[in-house]
C-alpha positions as CSV (number, residue, x, y, z in Angstrom):
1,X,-20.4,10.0,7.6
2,X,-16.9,9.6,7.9
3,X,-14.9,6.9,5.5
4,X,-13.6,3.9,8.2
5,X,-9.4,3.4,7.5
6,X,-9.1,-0.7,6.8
7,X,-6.5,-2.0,9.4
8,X,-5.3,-5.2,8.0
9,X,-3.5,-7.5,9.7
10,X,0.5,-7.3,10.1
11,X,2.9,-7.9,12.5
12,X,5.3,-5.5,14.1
13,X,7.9,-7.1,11.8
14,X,6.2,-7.1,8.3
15,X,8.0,-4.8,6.1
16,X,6.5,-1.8,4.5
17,X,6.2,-3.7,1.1
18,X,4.3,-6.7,3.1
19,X,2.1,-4.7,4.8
20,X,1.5,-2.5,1.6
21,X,0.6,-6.0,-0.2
22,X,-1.4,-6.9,2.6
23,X,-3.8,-3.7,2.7
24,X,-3.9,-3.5,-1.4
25,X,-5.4,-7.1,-1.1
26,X,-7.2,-6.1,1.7
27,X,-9.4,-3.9,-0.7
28,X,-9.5,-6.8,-3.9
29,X,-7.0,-4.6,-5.5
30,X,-4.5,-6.3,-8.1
31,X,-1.2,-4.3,-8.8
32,X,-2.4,-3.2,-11.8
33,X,-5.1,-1.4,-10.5
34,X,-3.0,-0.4,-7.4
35,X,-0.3,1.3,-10.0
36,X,-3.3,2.7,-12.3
37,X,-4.7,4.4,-9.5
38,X,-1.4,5.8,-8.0
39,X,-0.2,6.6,-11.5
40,X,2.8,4.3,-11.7
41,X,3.9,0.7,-13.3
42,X,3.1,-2.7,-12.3
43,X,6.8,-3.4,-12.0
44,X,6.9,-0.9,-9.0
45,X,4.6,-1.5,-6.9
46,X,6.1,-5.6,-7.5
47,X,9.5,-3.7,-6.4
48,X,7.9,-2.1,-3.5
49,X,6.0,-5.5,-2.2
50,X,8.9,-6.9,-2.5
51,X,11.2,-4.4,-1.1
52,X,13.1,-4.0,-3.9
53,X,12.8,-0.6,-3.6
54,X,10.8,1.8,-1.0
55,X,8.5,4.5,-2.5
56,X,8.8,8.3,-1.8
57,X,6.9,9.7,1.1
58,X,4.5,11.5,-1.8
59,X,3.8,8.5,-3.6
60,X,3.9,6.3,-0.1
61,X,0.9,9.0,0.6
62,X,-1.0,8.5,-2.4
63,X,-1.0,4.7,-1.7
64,X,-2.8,5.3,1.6
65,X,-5.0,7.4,0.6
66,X,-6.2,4.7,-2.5
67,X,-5.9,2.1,0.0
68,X,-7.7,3.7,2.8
69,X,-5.5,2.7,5.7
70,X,-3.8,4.9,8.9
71,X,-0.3,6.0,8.2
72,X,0.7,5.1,11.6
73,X,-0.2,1.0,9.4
74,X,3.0,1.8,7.7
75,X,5.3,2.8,10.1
């Protein structure tokens, strides 16, 4: 049985780090365990949610997979 992608809600408008902080809570997930899973710091994924800074596509590809969402979510 395949796994169904979550598909939170954004608007056209939301910026990647919004719509990342919107599908991490989506799936109960603090930043902590967001960063634990994805193998970086608190503090980024705050910078990234923030759009402090934007992640590499790599990492930006690791976060959908842990979060279980579309790409096509984040761009």
């Amino acid at each position: 049985m395949a796994t169904k992608l979550l598909r939170p809600l954004a608007s056209k408008q939301d910026s990647l780090g919004k719509r990342v902080r919107l599908a991490r809570t989506a799936q109960g997930l603090t930043q902590q365990q967001l960063a634990a899973l994805v193998y970086i710091t608190q503090s980024s994924i705050s910078d990234i949610e923030k759009d402090i800074s934007e992640p590499r596509w790599t990492l930006m590809l690791n976060i959908i997979r842990v979060l279980k969402c579309e790409i096509d979510y984040f761009l």
